[in-house]
FIVO-626177 format. One record per residue: residue number from 1; x, y, z of N, C-alpha, C in turn; residue in three letters. Coordinates in steps of 0.02 Angstrom, whole numbers. Example, Ala and Ser with C-alpha at 12.3 -4.5 7.8 and 13.67 -1.06 7.14 Angstrom:
// FIVO-626177
<1,<660,-284,390>,<615,-225,390>,<660,-165,390>,ALA>
<2,<642,-112,354>,<684,-53,357>,<645,2,394>,SER>
This chain:
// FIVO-626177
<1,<43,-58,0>,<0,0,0>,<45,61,0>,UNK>
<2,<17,100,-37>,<66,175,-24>,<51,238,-4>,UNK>
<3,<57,275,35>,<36,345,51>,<27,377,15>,UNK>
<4,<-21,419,27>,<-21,479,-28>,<-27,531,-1>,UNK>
<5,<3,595,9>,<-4,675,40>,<-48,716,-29>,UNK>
<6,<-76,738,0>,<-120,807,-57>,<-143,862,-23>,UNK>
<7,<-149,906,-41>,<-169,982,-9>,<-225,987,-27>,UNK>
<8,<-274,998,32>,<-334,1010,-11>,<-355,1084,31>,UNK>
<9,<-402,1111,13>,<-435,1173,70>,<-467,1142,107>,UNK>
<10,<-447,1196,165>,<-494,1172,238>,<-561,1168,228>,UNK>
<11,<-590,1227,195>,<-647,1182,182>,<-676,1126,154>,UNK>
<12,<-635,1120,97>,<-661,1024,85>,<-649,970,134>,UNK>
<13,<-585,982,167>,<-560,953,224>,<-624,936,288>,UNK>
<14,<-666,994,300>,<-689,1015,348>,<-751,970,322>,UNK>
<15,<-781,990,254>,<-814,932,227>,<-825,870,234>,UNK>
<16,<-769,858,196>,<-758,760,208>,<-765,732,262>,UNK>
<17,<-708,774,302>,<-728,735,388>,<-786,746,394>,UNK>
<18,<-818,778,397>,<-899,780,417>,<-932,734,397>,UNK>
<19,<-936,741,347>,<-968,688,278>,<-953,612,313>,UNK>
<20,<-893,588,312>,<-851,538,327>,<-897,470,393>,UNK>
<21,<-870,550,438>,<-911,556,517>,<-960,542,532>,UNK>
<22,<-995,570,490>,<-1080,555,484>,<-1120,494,462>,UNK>
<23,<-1059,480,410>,<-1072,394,391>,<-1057,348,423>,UNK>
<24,<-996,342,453>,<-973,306,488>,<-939,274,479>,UNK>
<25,<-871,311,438>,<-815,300,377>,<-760,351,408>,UNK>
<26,<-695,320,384>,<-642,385,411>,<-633,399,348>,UNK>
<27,<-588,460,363>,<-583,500,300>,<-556,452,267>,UNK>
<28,<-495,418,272>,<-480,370,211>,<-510,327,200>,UNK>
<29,<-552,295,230>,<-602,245,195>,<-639,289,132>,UNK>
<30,<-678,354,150>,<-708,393,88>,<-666,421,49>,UNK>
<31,<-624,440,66>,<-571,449,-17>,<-559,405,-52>,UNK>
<32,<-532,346,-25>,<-522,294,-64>,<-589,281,-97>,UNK>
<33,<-644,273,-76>,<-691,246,-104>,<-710,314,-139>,UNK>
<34,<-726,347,-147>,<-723,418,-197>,<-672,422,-233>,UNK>
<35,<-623,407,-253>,<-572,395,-309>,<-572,339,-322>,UNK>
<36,<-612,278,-315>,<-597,234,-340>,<-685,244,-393>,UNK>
<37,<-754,263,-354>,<-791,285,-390>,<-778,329,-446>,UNK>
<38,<-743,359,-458>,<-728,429,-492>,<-665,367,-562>,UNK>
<39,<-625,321,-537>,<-598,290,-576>,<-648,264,-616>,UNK>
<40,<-677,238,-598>,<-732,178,-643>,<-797,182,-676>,UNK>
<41,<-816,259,-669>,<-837,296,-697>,<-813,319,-763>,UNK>
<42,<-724,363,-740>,<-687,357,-828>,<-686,301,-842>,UNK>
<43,<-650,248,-820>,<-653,183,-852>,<-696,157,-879>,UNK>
<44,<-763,161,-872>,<-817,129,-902>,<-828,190,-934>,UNK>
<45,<-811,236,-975>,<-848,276,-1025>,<-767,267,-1091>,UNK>
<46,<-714,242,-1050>,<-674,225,-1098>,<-674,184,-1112>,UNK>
<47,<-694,128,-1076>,<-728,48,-1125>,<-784,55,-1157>,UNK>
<48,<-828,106,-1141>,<-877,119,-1200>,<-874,164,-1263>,UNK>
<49,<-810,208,-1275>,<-791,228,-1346>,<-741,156,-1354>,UNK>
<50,<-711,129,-1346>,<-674,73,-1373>,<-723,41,-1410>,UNK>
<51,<-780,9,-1376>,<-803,-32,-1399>,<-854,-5,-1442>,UNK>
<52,<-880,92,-1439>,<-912,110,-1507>,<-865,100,-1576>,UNK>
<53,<-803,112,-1554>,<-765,112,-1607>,<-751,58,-1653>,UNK>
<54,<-738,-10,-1587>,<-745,-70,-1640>,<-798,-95,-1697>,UNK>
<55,<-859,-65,-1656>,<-916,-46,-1690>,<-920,-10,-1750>,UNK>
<56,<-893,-5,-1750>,<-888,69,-1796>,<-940,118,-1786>,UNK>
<57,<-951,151,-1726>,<-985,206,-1733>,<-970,255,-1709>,UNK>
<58,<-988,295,-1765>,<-941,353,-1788>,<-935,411,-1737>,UNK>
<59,<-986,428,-1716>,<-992,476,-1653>,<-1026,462,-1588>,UNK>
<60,<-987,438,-1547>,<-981,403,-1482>,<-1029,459,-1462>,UNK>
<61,<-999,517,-1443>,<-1032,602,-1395>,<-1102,604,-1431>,UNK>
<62,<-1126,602,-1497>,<-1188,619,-1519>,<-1217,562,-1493>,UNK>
<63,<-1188,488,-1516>,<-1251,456,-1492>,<-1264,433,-1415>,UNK>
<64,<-1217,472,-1361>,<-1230,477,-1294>,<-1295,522,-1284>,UNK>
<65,<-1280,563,-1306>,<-1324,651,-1306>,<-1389,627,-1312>,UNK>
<66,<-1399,569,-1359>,<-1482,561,-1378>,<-1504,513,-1304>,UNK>
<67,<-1477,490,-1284>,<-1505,446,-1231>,<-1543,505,-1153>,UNK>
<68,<-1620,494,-1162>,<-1638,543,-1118>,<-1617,566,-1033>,UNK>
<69,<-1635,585,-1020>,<-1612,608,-937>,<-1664,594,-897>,UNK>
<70,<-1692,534,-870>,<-1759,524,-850>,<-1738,498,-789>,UNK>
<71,<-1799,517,-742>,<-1794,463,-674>,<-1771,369,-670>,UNK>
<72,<-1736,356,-634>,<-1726,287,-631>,<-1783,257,-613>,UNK>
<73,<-1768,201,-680>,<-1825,156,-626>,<-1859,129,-571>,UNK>
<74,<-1898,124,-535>,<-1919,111,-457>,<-1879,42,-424>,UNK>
<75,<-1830,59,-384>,<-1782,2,-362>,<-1704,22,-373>,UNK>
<76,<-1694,72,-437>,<-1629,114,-442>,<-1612,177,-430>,UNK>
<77,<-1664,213,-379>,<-1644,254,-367>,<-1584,258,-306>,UNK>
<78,<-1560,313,-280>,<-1491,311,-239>,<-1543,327,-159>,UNK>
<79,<-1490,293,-129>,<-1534,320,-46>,<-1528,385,-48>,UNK>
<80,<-1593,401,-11>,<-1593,462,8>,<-1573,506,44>,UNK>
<81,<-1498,474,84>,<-1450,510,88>,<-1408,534,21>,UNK>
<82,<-1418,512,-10>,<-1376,522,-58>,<-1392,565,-105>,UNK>
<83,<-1452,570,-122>,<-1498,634,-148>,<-1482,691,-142>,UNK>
<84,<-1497,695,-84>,<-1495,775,-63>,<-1419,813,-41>,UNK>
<85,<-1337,772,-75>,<-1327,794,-87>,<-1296,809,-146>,UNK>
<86,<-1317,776,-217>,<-1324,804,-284>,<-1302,738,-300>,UNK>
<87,<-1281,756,-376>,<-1238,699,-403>,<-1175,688,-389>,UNK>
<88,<-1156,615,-387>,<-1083,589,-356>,<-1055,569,-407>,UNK>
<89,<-1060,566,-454>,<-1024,535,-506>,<-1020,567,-538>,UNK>
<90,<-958,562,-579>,<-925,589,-635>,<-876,649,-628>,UNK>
């Protein structure tokens, strides 16, 4: 395993621990798991132009764009902690 140092502002700082705290997570349990969400997120949108491409289709971004923005289905939505405070991904 390896350390990692980063500077962040006190207020995000002041954030996270809170955030963290409230869950019942230390701060490095939620970073790690917030950079590893935030990995696999790019990762899975770069296995999905790879594999438009093998496809051959031609514009990956247009034919994302057409797919609507609608409520999840009943059973996929996020807890409702998680709601209220926005989107986590990406």
């Amino acid at each position: 395993m390896t350390t990692l140092s980063i500077r962040v502002p006190d207020s995000l700082h002041r954030a996270i621990k809170d955030l963290a705290t409230k869950d019942g997570y230390s701060m490095n349990q939620f970073l790690i798991t917030a950079a590893a969400e935030k990995l696999s997120a790019m990762e899975t949108v770069d296995y999905l132009r790879q594999r438009a491409e093998r496809a051959n289709l031609k514009d990956f971004d247009r034919l994302l764009s057409l797919v609507p923005d609608s409520e999840p289905d009943r059973g996929d939505e996020l807890p409702v902690k998680s709601k209220r405070r926005g989107k986590r991904r990406s």
